[in-house]
N, C-alpha and C positions, 0 to 999 in steps of 0.2 A: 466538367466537374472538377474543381478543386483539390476535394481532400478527400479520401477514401482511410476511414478510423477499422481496425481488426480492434475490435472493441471488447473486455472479457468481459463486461456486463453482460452478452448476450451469450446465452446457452447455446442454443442455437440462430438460424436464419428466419425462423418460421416466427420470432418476434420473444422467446421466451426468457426471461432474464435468468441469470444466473443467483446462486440463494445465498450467494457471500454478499453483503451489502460493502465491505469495504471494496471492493472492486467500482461499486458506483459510486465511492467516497474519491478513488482516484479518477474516472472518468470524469465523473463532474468538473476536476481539477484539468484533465486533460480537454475538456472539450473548451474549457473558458479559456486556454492556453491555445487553440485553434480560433475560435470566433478574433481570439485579440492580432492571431498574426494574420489568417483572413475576413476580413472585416464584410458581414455582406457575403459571402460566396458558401458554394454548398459543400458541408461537412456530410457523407455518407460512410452510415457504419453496418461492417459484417460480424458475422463472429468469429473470435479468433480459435475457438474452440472447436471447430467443424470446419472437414473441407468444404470450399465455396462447389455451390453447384455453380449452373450454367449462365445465370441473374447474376451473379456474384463475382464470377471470373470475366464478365463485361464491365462489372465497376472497376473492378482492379485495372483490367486497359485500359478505360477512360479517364483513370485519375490521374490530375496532374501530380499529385502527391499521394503515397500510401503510407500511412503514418500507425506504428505499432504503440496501443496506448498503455503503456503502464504496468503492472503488477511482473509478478515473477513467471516471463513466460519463455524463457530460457532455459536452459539444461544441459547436462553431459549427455544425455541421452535424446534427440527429439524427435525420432524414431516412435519413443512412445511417450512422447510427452503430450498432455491433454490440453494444454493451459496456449498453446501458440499451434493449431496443426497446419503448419506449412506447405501452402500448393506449389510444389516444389517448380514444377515444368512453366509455370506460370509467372512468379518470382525472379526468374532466372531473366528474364524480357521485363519486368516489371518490380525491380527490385525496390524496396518499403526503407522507412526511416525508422529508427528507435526514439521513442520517448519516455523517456525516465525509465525504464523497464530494471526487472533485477533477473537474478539467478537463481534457481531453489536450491534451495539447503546447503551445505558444506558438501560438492561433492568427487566424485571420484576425477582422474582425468577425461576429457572432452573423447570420444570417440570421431571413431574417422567421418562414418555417416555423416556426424554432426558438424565438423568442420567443412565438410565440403557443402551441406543443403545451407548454412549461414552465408559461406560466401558467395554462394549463389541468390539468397534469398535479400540479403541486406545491400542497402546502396553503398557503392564503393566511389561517390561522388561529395556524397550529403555528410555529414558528422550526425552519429549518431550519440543518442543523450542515454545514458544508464541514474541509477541511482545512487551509486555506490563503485569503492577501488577494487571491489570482490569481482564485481560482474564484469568491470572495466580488463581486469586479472587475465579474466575468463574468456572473455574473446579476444582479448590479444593472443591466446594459444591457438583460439581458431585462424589468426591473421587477419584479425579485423582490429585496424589500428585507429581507424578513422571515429572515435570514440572522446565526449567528455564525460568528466562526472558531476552533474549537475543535480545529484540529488533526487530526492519522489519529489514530482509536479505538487502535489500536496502539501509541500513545503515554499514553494516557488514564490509566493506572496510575502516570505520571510530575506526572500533575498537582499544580498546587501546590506541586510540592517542586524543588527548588534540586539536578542531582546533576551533580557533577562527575567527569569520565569522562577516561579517557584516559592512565593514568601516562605516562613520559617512557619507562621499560625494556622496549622489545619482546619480544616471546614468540620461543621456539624454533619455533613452527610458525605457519601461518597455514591460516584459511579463505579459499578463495578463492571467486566468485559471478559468473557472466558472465550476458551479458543474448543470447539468441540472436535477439531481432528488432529488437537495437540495435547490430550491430554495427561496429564501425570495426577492421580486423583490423589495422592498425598500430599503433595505440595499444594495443589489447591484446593483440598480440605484445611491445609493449615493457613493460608490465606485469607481462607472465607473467616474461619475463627479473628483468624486478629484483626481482621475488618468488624466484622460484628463485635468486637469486644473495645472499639475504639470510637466508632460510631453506631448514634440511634439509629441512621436510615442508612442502608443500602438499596439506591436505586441499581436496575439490573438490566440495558440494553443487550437483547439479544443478535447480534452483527451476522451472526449462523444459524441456517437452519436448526441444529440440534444442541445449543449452545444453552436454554434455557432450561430444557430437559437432562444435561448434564449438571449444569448448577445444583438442580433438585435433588441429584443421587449425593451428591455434596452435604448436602442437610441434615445433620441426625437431632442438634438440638440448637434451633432458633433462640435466641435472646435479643433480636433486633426488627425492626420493621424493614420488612424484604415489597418494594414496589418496581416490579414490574410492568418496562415501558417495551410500546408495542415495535414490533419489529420494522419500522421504516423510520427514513432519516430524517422526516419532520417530526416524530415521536424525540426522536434524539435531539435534533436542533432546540425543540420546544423546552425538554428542559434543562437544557445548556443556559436557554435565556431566563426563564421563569425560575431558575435555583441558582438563587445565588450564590450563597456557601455552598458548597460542592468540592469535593475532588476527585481525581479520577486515578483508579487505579486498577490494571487490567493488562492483558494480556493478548489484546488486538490493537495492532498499529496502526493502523487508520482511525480507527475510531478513537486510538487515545489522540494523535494528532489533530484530528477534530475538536477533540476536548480543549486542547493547547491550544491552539488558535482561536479560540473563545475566551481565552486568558483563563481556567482554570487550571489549579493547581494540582498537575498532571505526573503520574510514574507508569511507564511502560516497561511492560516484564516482557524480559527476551524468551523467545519458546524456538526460536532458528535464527538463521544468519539477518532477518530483514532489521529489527530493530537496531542488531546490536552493533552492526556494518555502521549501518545511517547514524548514528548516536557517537560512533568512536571521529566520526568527521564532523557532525555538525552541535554534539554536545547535547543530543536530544536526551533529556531525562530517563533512561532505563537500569533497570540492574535484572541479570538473571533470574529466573523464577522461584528456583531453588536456595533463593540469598536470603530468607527469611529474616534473618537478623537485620539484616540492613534496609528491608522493605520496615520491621516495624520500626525501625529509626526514623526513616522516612516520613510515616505515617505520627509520631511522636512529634519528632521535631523539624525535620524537613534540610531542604540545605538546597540552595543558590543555585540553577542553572544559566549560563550563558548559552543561546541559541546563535550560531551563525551559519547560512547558507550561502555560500559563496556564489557573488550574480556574476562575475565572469564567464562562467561555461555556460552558465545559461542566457546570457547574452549571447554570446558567440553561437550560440545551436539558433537561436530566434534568427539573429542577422542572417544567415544564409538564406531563407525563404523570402528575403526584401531583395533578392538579385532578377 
């Protein structure tokens, strides 16, 4: 076997996905990044959210490669971190690569627990890929040096290349994208206002389970056409392509970078360190959520971004798996 993926889309083992769809927004990116470097060979995914039973910790010895896909599954604390649960005694024989992965939140220093299960658990042969100088920071305290920063996979198709995003002329309609386990209901009550009061249509991709149901305690006086697209990513995809004036403006990073890479004209509001990390390196359109003035500029008259993701490190991370 090849590749063995700790994949967060899965909840568990037992097949269940996980209810954040941007997670499938990065696997998807992660797995078209596996097929391209194994071409033909078997990509086998666990969840990274649960320890592996008995089925599980057989894949892990079989593979020639265990590869950590993506999202924020890092921590000071991983002990009781949900997002990566590390089979520590297993790792230790079978140690895993990073891909594009981040760190959650701004947080305290690295405990000791943690710096010893990483360097136990991560390959201290392979270079692993973070997405960001935070995360990169961050395990250089645990003494994991063998590290680039190549950015979210989700950007990876931008590498190399120079795109300039953003016209000045706003769209007749917008996407909109709330975070339901970020929430500050003033600031995006006053958001939803100057979206509704700027644009006829506010389409509304639910990315979270409870993300649409927050919008609605948001609502006290409608003055806009609010439509509602159904919670999967071909609902999204579809009308990325079928709307053509569109812009995006929200609060979920993946799903605005989806937007972006569809060429619409995209602003992603910071709510933690993912946006605003990845945006100070690669120029991605965000301002904090609470900058209202400067989002309705945005939204008014817009302004120029340059996108660049540097493909050195991520060259350098692909080349080693061609040895």
């Amino acid at each position: 076997m090849a590749v063995l993926l700790f994949n967060p889309t899965l909840k568990d083992n037992n097949g269940t996905l996980n209810s954040n769809l941007g997670d499938l927004i990065i696997t998807q990116a992660v797995m078209a990044e596996m097929n391209r470097l194994f071409p033909g060979e078997e990509v086998v995914s666990i969840s990274s959210h649960t320890q592996p039973g008995d089925a599980e910790i057989s894949k892990i010895k079989r593979a020639r490669h265990r590869i950590v896909g993506g999202t924020n599954v890092l921590g000071s604390d991983m002990r009781n971190c949900r997002q990566w649960s590390i089979p520590g005694k297993v790792m230790a024989l079978h140690p895993a690569v990073l891909c594009g992965v981040g760190w959650q939140h701004y947080q305290p220093p690295v405990k000791l627990f943690t710096r010893v299960l990483l360097n136990f658990a991560l390959s201290r042969t392979y270079l692993h890929s973070v997405r960001d100088a935070y995360t990169k920071k961050k395990l250089a305290t645990c003494g994991v040096w063998n590290v680039v920063n190549t950015s979210c996979p989700t950007l990876w198709g931008l590498a190399g290349q120079k795109r300039v995003v953003n016209a000045r002329k706003p769209a007749k309609s917008v996407l909109l994208m709330l975070t339901d386990y970020r929430k500050d209901q003033e600031a995006d009550r006053l958001l939803v206002s100057c979206l509704g009061s700027r644009y006829a249509t506010i389409y509304f991709w639910p990315q979270g389970e409870m993300d649409l149901s927050y919008l609605l305690s948001l609502i006290t006086h409608k003055t806009f056409s609010l439509v509602v697209l159904a919670r999967t990513l071909d609902a999204l995809d579809s009308c990325l392509s079928l709307t053509p004036d569109l812009d995006y403006v929200g609060t979920r990073l993946h799903g605005g970078i989806r937007c972006l890479i569809a060429g619409k004209r995209s602003l992603i509001l910071e709510v933690d360190n993912r946006a605003a990390e990845i945006a100070k390196e690669t120029g991605l359109p965000s301002l904090p959520r609470t900058d209202l003035a400067n989002i309705e500029r945005w939204v008014k008259d817009g302004w120029e971004s340059e996108i660049w993701v540097d493909d050195k490190p991520v060259r350098k991370w692909r080349q080693q798996f061609a040895r």
